[in-house]
N, C-alpha and C positions, 0 to 999 in steps of 0.2 A: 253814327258814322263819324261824328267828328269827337270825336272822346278818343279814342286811339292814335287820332293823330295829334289831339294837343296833350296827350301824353307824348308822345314822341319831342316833339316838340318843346318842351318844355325842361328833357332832360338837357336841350344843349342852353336855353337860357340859365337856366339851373345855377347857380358858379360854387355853389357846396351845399350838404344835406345834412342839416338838422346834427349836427354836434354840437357838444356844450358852447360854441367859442362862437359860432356865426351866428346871424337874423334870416337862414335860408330854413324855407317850410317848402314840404312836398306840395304838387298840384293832387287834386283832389281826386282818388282814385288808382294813384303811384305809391308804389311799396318801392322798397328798400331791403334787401337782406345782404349785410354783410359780416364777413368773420377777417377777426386780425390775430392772431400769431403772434408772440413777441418772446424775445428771451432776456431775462433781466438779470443783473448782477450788481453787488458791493461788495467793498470791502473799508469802507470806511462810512465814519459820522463826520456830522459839521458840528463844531462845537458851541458854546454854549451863549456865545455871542454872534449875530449873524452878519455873516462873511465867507470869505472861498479857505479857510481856517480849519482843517479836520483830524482827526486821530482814528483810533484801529477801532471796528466794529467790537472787539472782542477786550478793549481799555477796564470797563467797568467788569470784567469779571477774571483780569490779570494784577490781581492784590496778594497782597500778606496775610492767609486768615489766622487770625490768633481765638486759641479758648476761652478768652471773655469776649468774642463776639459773641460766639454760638450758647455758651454755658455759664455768665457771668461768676453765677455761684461757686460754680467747679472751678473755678480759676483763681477763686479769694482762698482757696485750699490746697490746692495742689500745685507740688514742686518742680520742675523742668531742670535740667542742664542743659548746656551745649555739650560738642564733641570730643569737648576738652576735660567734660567736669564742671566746669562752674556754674553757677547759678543761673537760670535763663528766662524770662518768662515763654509760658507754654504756647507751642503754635503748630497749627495741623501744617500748617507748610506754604510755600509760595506758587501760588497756579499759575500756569500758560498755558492760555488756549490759542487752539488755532480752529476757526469754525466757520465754515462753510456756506453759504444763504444762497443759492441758484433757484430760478425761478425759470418755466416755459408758460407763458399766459395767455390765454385763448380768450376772445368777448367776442360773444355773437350778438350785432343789432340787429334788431327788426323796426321798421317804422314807414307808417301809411298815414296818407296825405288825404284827414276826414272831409277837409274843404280845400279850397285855394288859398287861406289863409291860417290853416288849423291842422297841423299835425302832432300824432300821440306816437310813442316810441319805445321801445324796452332795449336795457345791453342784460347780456346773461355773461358776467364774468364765470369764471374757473380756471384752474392752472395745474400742472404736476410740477410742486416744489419735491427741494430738501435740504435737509438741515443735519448738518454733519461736528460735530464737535469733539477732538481730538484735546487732551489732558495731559502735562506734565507736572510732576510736585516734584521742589526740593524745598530745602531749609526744616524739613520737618523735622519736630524732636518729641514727637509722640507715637502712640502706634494704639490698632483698634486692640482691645482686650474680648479674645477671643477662647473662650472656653473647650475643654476636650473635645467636644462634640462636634465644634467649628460655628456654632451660633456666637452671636455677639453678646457678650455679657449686659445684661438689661439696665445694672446696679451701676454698673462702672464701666461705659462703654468706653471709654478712652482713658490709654495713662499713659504715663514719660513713657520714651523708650530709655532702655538701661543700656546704654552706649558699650561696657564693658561685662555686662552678665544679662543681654537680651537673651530670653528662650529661644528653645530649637526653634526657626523655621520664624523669628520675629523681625520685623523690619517696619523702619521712618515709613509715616506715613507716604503712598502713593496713589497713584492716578485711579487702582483697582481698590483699592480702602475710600476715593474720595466717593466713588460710585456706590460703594457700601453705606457709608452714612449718609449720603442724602437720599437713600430707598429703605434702608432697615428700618423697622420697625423701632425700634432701639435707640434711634438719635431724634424722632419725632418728626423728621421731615416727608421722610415718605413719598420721594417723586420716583414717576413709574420709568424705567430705563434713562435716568438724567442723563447720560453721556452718550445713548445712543443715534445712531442715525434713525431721522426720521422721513420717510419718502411716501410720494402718492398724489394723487388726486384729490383737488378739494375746490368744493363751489364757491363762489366769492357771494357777497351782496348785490341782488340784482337791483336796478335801478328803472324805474319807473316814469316816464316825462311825456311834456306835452310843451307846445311852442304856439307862439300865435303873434304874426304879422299884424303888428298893427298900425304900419309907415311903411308905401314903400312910390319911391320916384325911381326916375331913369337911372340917377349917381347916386341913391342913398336907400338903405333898407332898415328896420327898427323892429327887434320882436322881443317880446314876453318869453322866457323856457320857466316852467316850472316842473320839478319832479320833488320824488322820492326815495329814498337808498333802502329797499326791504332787509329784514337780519334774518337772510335765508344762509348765511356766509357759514361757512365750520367755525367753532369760536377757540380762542387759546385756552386750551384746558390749564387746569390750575394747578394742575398735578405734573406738567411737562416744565422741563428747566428750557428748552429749547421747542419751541412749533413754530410751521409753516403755517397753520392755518391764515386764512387772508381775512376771517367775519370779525366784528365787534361788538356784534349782540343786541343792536339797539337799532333804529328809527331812523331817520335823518330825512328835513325837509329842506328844499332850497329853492332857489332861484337867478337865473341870470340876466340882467338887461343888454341886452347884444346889439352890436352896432356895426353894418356894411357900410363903406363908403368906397364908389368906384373912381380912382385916381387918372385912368388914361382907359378907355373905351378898345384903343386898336389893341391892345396887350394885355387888354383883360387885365387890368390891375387892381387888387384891389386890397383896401387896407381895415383890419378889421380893431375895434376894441371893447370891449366886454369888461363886465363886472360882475359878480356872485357875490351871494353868502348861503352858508350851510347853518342850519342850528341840528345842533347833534343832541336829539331828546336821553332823558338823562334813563336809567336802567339800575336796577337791582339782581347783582349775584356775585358768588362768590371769592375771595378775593387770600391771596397769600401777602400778608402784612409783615413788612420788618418788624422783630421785637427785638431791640436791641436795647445795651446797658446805658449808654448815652446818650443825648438828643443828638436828634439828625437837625439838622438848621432847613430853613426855609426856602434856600435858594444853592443853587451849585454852587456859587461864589464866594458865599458867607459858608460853607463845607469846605470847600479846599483852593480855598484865593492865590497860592502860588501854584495850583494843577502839580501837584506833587503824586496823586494818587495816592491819595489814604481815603479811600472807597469806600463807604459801606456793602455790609452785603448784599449780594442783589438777588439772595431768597428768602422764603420766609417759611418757620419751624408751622409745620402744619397743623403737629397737637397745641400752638399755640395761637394761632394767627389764621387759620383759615377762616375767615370770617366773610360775613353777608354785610356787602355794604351796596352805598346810592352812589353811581359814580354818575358826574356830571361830565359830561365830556367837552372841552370847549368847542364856541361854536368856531368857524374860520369867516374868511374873507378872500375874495379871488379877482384877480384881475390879469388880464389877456390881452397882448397885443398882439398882429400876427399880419404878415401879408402873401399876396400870394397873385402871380405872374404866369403866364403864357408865355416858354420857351420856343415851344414850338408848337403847330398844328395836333402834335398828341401828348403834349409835355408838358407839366406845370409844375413849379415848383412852388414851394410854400417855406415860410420862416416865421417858428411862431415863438413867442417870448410869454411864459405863465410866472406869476407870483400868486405865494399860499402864503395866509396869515392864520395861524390860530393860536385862543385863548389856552389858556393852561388847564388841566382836566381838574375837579375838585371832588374829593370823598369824605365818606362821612358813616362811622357806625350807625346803622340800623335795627343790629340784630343783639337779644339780649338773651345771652345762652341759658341760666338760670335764675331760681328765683331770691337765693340767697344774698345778693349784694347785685345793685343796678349799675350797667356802664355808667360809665362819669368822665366828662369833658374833660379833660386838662388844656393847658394852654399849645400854643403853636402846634393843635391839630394833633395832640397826643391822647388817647382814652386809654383809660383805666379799666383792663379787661377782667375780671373775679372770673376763677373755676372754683367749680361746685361739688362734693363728691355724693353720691346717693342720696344721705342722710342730709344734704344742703349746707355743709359744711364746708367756711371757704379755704381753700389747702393749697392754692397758688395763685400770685398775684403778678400782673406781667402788664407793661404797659407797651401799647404800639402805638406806629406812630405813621397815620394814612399818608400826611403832606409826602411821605418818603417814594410814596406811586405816584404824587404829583409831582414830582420836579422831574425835567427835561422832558414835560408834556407839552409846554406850550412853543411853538415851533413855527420855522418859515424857511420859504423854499423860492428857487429861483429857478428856473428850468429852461432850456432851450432844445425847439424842436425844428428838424428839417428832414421835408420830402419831397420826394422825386414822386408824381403821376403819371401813369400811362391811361389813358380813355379811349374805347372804341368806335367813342363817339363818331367822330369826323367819318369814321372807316364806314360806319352802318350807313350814313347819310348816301357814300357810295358805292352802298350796294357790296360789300368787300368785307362785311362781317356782320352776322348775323344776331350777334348779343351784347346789349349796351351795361358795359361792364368797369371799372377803372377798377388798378391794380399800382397799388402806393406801398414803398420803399422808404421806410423813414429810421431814423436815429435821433433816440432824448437822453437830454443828461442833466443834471442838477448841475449849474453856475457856483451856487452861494446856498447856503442858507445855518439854518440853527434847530439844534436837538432834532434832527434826522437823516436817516441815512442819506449817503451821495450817493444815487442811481445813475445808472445807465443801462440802455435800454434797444435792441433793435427789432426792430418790427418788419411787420407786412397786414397788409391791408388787401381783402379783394370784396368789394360790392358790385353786386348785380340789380340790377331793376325791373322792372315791370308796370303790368297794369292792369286791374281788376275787370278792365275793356278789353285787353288784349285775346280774353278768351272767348269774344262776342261772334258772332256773324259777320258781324260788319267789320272783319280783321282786311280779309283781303279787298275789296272794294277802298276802305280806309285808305291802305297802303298803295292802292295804285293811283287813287285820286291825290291825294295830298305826299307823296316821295318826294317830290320838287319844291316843293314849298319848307322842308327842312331848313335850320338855321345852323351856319357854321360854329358859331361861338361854342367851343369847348367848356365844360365844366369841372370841376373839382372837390374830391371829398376833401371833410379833416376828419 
């Protein structure tokens, strides 16, 4: 009999439920199911120093491609002009993208309260993204070499265009040719619809936790969260220039040490700060590696110290470079400050302040395609990749260069979040609403930060509660003995 009503009871001392950021655990026997809704969008990066400092999501892939990125060889051979006649060096042309990243994000939690001090939790993200990318080329002075038939010449897929005696029906490369060489067969890259939209549903990585109160006074609360990030997520296939997917393929264990402190009792105030760290367990698969003619350097800034954009390419030829590597993912660091206030009898607001710190990701050849000649290290993260031809005969030699997937991994963020709470708390107490529910209204944005997007973000939040007693005998007896004995003090999710 008395389990239904300190479930009751318990939701209004409550003052938030078990999110990564508070020291609040379920009482034992109270569930929790909530879903939040959100819609996300960018249109820019922070760059490469952290600060409120950004440029165009679509920067690294609005360059100048020239034929010695793509075909060094071909380029030590073949002659170009301009539009004039003179001499040129060769270049498939100058890109503009304009591309699109919209996200709707959906996470369901669930989480019950194993004791008074012990509660276990799961969020199931998923979203319908898409991802749109829209192509313009000028400055081109070549064009694909295309055979009677309309297939791409295998031998010679690219030559000058001849400004003054191009064939019927020839033209500088464009946005419909650039589509062509990065999917034919013919130029070795081989991505599947590079410039198309791509749209749908896709699960994220669920996450796994558990919390445990192990301090708690009248002004102060102290808990333990630990979980798990599972790689149930869609992952970026390697073959797409462009995906929404949200997975990363790997592991992740963490934890946070979370810290309540109550400021003013009448206002319910209270002031939270927290700390995390994630270690992101390292994984083995497939990976599209720059192979390019020159060294990439080791850091953005020793690459292009006046931000000029002279860019490398930001894909990788697939008959050369699809490779099996160990990719270490850096771990992060987190810290959370955040408070939160009683406007009114049904209304709280909250203002939360997050910083993300993380290491730089590191890769490393694993895989050794055959037996004629063994990868071999070179210096700043370069290896020495030998192909093989049936007979074990080495007939091309290419070096790639992994640091070129590490740089602008390692990354920090600054984020601000506020919400408005509605709870039916107070209303149930009288007798004015039948389901103990809050329904939060929020908006996040990125401040500051480095080598990641600048999000924004708006939400909705609606949790419902319960209790594994509310389905007993002793419901209604419960409720008529102990209805007066409820406690005003509203509560608040984050």
């Amino acid at each position: 009999m008395k389990r239904f009503f300190i479930f009751f009871y318990a939701l209004f001392l409550v003052s938030s439920y078990a999110y990564a950021n508070d020291a609040e655990v379920l009482p034992e026997g109270v569930f929790k199911i909530g879903q939040q809704v959100g819609y996300d969008w960018s249109t820019d990066n922070f760059k490469t120093v952290f600060g409120t400092g950004t440029y165009p999501i679509t920067y690294w892939y609005n360059l100048t491609v020239k034929l010695s990125d793509i075909a060094p060889d071909m380029a030590k051979t073949m002659k170009c002009t301009d539009s004039q006649g003179k001499p040129a060096e060769c270049v498939l042309g100058t890109t503009h993208f304009d591309l699109l990243e919209d996200a709707i994000k959906f996470n369901t939690n669930i989480m019950y309260g194993i004791t008074d001090r012990f509660s276990a939790g799961i969020i199931i993200p998923y979203h319908y993204a898409i991802n749109s990318a829209k192509l313009q080329i000028t400055d081109s002075n070549m064009r694909i070499n295309y055979e009677p038939n309309g297939k791409v010449n295998k031998l010679v897929p690219l030559v000058p265009y001849e400004w003054d005696k191009a064939p019927p029906g020839a033209h500088p490369i464009n946005a419909h040719d650039v589509e062509v060489i990065l999917s034919d067969p013919a130029f070795g890259f081989e991505y599947e619809d590079p410039l198309s939209t791509h749209s749908g549903w896709y699960l994220g990585d669920i996450i796994l936790g558990m919390r445990y109160l192990f301090y708690e006074t009248a002004w102060m609360k102290n808990a333990y969260t630990l979980f798990i990030i599972t790689p149930t997520g869609d992952e970026d296939p390697p073959d797409w220039l462009f995906s929404p997917a949200p997975g990363d393929g790997q592991w992740d264990i963490g934890f946070w040490f979370n810290n309540d402190i109550l400021l003013h009792k009448r206002s319910n105030l209270w002031l939270n700060f927290s700390v995390g760290y994630t270690s992101q367990l390292p994984q083995t698969k497939k990976f599209r590696v720059p192979s390019v003619s020159r060294n990439i350097p080791n850091t953005p800034e020793e690459y292009d110290p006046k931000n000029t954009g002279e860019n490398f390419m930001p894909i990788g030829n697939r008959s050369h470079s699809l490779l099996e590597l160990r990719r270490d993912i850096g771990d992060n660091f987190d810290f959370y400050l955040g408070g939160r206030i009683n406007i009114t009898e049904y209304l709280i607001l909250n203002q939360e302040f997050y910083y993300y710190w993380k290491y730089r990701d590191e890769f490393e050849v694993t895989y050794q395609p055959m037996a004629c000649e063994l990868v071999s290290k070179l210096e700043h993260d370069t290896y020495h990749i030998p192909y093989c031809n049936e007979k074990g005969a080495d007939y091309s030699l290419v070096n790639v260069q992994t640091h070129a997937l590490s740089l602008f991994t390692d990354r920090e963020e600054l984020v601000s979040t506020t919400m408005l709470t509605f709870t039916t708390l107070p209303l149930m107490e009288k007798k004015k609403f039948p389901i103990p529910l809050m329904l939060t209204l929020g908006y996040k944005r990125s401040l500051a930060g480095k080598n990641i997007e600048q999000s924004n973000s708006i939400f909705m939040n609606l949790d419902l509660f319960g209790s594994v007693y509310m389905f007993s005998e002793e419901k209604k007896e419960a409720m008529n003995e102990r209805q007066s004995a409820f406690s005003t003090v509203p509560s608040t999710p984050r």
